[in-house]
MIBA-127792 format. One record per atom (N, C-alpha, C, O): x, y, z. Coordinates in steps of 0.1 Angstrom, whole numbers, plus 5000, padded with zeros to 4 digits. Each point is the difference from the previous one (the first is absolute). Layout:
<atoms>
XYZ...
</atoms>
This chain:
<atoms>
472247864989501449974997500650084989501350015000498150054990501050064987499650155005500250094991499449935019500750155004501549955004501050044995499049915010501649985005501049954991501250005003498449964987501249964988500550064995501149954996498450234999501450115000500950015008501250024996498549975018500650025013501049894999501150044998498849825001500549884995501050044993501250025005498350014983500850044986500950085006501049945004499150154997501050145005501049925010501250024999498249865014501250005007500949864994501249995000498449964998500749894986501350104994501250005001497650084992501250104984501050055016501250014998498450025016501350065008500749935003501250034999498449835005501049925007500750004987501050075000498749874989500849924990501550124996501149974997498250165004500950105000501150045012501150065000498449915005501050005014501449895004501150005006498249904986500849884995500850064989501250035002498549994992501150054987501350125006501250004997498350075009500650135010501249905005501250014996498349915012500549925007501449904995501150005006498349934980500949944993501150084991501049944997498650204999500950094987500950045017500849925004499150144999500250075011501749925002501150034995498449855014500949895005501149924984501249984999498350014995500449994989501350114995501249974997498250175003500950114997501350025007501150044995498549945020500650035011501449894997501250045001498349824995501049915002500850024985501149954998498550124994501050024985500950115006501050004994499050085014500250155004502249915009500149895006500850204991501249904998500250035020499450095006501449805001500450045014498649935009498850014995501349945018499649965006499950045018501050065003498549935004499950085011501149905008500350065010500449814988500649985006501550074993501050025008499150024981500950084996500250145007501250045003497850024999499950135010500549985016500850085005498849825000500449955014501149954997500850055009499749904986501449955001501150094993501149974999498450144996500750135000500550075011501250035002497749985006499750105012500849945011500550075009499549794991500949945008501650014997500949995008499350044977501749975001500349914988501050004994497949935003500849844997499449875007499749995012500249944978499749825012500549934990500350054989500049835015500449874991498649964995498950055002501649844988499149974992498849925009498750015000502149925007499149885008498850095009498949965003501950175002499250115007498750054988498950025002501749984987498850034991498949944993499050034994501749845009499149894993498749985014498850025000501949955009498850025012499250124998499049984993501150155010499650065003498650004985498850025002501849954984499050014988499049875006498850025000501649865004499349915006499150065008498850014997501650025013498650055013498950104996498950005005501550104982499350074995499249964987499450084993500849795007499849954986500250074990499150074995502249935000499750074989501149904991500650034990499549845019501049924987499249894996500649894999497550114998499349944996499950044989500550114998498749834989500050054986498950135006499550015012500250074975499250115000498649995000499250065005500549804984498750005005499349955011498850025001501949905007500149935015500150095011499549995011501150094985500550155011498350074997499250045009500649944977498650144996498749865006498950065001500949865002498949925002500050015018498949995006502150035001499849975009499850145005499350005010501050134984499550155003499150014999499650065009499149904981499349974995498749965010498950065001501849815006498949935009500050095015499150015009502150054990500250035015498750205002499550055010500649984977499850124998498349935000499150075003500549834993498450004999499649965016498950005005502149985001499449995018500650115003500149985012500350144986500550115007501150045003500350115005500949754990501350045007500750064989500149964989500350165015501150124990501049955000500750054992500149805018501250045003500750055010499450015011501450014990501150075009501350094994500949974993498750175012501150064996501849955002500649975010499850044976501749975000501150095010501149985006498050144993500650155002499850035013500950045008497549954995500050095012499649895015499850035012500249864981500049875011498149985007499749975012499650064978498750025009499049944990500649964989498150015012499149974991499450114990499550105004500849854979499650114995499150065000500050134999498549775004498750055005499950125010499350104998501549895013500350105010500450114994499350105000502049884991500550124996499450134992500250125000498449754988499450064991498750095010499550114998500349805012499050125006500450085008499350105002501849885005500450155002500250124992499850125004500749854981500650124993498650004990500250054989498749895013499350024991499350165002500050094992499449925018498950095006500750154995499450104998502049895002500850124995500050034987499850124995500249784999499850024986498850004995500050034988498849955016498350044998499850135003499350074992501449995021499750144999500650084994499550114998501449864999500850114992499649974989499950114994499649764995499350004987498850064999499550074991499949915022498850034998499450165003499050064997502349995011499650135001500950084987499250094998501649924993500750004989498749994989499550104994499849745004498750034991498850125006499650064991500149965016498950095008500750124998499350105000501849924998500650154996500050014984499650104994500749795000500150004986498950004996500050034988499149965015498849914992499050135002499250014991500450115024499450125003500950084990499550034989502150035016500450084994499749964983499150064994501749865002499750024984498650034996499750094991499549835017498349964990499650205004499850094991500149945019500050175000500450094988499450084994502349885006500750124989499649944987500450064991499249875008499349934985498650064998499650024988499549995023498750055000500050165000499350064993502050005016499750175000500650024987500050124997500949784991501150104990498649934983499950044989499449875019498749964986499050115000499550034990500250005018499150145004500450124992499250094996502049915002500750134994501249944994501150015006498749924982501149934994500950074992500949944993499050215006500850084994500950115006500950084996498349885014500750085013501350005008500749914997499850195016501149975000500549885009501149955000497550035009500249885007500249894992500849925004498550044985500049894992501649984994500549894999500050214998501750004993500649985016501049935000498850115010500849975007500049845006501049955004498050004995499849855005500549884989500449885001499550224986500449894991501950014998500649914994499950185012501450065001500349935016501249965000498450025009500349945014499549834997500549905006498650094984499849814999501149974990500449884999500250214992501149934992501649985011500649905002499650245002500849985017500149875002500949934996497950035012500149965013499549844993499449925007500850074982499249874991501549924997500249885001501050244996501349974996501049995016500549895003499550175000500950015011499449865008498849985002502549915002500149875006499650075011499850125003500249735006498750055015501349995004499950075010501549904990500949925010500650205000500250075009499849964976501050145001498950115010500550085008497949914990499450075006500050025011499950115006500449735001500350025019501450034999500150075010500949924985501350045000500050225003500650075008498849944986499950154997498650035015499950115003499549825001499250025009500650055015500050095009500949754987500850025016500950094999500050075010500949974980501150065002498950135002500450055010498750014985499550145002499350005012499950125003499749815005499349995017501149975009500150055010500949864986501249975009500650145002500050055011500450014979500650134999499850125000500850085005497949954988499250134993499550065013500250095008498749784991498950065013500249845006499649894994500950135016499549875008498850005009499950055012499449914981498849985004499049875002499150015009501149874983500049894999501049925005501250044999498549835009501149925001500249934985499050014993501949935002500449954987500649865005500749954991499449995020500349865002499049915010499850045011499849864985499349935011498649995001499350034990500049935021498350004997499750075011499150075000501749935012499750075016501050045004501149964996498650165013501150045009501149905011499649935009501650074988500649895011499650065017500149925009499550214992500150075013498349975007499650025011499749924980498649995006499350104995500650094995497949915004498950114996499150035009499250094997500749845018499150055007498549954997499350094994500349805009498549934997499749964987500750034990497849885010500150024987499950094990500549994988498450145018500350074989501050084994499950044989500949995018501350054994500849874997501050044994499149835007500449894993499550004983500649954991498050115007499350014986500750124991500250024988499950055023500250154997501749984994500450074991500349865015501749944999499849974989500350104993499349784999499749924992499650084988500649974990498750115009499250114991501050064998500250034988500750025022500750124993501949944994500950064994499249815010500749914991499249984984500549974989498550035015499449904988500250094987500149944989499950225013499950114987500849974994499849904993501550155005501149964988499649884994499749994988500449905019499949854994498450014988500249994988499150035016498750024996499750094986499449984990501350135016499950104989500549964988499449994990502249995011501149914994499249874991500149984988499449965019499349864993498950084988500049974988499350115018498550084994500450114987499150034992502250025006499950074991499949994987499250074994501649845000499949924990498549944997499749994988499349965022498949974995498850155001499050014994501650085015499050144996500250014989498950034995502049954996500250084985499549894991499950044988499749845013499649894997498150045001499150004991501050015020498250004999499750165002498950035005501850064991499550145001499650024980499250074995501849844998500050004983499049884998499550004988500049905020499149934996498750075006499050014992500950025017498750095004499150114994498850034998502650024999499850124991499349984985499050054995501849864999499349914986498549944999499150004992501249955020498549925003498850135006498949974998501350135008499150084999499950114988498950034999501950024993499950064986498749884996498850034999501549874999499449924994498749985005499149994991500750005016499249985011498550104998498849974999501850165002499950134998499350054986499350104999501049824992499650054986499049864994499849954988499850025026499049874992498550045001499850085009499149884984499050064999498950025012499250084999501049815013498750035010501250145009499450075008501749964991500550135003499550094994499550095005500649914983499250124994498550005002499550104995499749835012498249955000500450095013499650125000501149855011500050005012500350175004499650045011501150044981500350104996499250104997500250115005498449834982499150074998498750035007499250095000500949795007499149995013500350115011499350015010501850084987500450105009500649965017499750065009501149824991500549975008501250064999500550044989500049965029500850134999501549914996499749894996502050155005500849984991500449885012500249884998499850195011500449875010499149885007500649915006498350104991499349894998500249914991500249885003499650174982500749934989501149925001500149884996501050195014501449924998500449895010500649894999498750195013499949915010499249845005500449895005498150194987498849905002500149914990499849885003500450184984499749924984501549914996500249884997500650205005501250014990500949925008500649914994499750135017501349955008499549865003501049965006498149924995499849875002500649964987501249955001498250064986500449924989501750085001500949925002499450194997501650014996500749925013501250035003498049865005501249985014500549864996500949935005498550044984500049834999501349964992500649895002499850204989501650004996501349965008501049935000498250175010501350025018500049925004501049965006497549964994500249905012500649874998500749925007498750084975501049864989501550015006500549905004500350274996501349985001500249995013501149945003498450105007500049965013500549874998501249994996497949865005500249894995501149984995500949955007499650094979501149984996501150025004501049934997499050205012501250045007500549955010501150025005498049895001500249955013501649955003500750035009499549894980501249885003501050124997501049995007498950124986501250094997500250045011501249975004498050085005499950075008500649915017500150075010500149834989501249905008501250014994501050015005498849984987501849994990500750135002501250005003498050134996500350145005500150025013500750095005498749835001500249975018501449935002500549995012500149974979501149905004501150115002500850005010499150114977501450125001499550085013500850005010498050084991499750045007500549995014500750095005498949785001500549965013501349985001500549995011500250004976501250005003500950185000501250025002497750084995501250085000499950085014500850075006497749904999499450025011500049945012499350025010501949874989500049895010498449955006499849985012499350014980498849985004499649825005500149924991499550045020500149895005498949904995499349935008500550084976499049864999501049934988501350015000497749904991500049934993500950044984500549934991499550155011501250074989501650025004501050004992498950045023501450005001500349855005501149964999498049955007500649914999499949894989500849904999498650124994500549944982501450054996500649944991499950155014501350024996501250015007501250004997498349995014501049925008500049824996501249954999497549955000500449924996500449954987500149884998499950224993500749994983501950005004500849924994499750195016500950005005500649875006501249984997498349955008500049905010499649834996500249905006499050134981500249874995498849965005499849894994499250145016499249935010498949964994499050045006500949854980499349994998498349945002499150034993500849895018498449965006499450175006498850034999502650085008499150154998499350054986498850004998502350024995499250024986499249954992499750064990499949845013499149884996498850055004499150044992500849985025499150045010499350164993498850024995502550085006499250114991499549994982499550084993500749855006499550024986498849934999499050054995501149825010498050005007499450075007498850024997501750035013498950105002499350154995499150075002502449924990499650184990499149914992498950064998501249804995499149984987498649985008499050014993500849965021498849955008499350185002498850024998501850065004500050155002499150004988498750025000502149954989499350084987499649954991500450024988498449885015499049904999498750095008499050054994501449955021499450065005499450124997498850024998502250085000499650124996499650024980499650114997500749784993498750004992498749915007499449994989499949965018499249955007499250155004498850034997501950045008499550125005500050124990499750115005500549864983499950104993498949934993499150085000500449804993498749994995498850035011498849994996501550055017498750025007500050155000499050065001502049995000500350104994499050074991499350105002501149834989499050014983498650015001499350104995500249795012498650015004499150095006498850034998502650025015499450105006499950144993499050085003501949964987500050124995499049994986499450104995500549795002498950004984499549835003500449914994498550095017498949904997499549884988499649884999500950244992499449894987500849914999499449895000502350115001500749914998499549835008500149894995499650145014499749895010498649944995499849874999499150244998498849964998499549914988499049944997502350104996499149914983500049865009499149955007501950024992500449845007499649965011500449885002498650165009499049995009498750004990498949945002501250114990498349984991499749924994498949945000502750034992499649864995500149855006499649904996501050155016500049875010498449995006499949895006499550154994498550045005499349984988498949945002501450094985498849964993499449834997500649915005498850074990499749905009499449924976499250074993501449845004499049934988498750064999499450025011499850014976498849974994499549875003500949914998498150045005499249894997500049944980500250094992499849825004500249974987498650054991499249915000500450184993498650084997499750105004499050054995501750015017499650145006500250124985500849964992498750155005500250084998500850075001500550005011500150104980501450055002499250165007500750095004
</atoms>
């Protein structure tokens, strides 16, 4: 049984956190000025009051706030999101349709960020005085400063215009792709700008932390042992060197995660891209608050998940981490008189 009480422990410390998500969240939402029956009864023209007093009624929203937050509350620990104000459907529905859009495009955006940078950090530490090294440290201050929103701004306008070569709106062709694999093949070749756009800002991010962490890396003593031993340079960097300098990247991996939806939010919007970012702002627009409720748990359920996967992460790239705490779970008391 107390193997399982970390495991325990950890989903306690989640739920209890997901609860809180849940409460600041809804809490925020309702300080925030205007109401979604305010938006609908825009859109309409005008209603009377009596027209508005119902309509806050059916939607509850003319119960106090913590009566409104208790009953979100109960309905969300059995699964119900709700019902969209806006788009007339179940938000659950809505959240999983636009979710799978927004996983690939985050997740191919990290897999770009996280190869390119940890590379141009490893070829400019090799030769830190070099001209590749000034050039990476001159493209990560770029592309570290320049907003992701102006970056696809200047993306589309130069492929819309320059070279049209990329589509710059949407996820698929409206004309069809011909099977699935030109359906993948569709998808892939939407997916570049969005992706790239999201990814640049973190190449310059993990190409200056890579780079740090292998100088460092580089100038510690079993590198110099491993050196004299007459191993050749790329062994050294590859075999020895490049595990311990990855574990920096992978901390910020983790950390970046939640950024890395919030940059999904501009993103999809300059790209008309069809997940969970453009529709967070369509329902900021619209007042639709049980949608935004919906995404903001599942981005904090996201990125739970993905630190979850960055301490196995950890394990897998440096063993030790995991092993002290398997040793001492295994050691087992002295008898009272044993010898030391």
């Amino acid at each position: 049984m107390s193997r399982y009480l970390p495991a325990l422990s950890r989903l306690a410390q989640a739920l209890g956190l997901l609860l809180a998500v849940i409460v600041l969240n809804f809490l925020l939402i309702q300080l925030a000025p205007g109401d979604p029956v305010d938006v609908i009864v825009g859109e309409m023209g005008g209603a009377s009051e009596e027209v508005i007093a119902l309509m806050r009624a059916d939607y509850g929203l003319d119960k106090p706030v913590l009566t409104q937050l208790a009953i979100y509350v109960g309905k969300v620990a059995t699964g119900d999101f709700g019902y969209s104000y806006y788009f007339n459907q179940p938000v659950l529905t809505l959240i999983l349709q636009r979710l799978p859009a927004t996983i690939l495009l985050v997740l191919s955006a990290l897999s770009i960020a996280v190869l390119a940078g940890t590379l141009l950090g490893i070829f400019s530490a090799r030769r830190p005085k070099g001209l590749l090294s000034h050039a990476v440290t001159i493209f990560s201050l770029a592309g570290y400063s320049a907003p992701v929103f102006w970056t696809g701004l200047m993306l589309l306008i130069l492929f819309a215009n320059v070279w049209p070569i990329f589509p710059v709106s949407g996820m698929t062709n409206i004309r069809g792709s011909g099977g699935p694999v030109g359906a993948v093949l569709d998808v892939a070749h939407h997916l570049v700008l969005p992706a790239v756009t999201l990814a640049t800002i973190y190449i310059a991010s993990y190409s200056r932390l890579a780079r740090a962490s292998m100088l460092e890396v580089l100038g510690a003593d079993y590198i110099r042992t491993a050196r004299a031993k007459g191993l050749s340079e790329r062994r050294v960097v590859y075999g020895h060197a490049l595990r311990n300098a990855l574990i920096p990247v992978v901390t910020m991996v983790g950390l970046q995660f939640g950024q890395l939806f919030a940059g999904a939010v501009l993103v999809e919007t300059v790209f008309n891209w069809p997940g969970l970012g453009r529709l967070a702002y369509e329902s900021i627009l619209r007042r639709d608050y049980p949608t935004l409720l919906a995404i903001l748990f599942f981005s904090a359920v996201l990125v739970m998940v993905a630190n979850e996967l960055t301490d196995l992460a950890y394990r897998k790239i440096d063993p030790r981490i995991g092993g002290a705490s398997r040793r001492r779970r295994r050691a087992k008391p002295q008898p009272k008189g044993a010898s030391a």
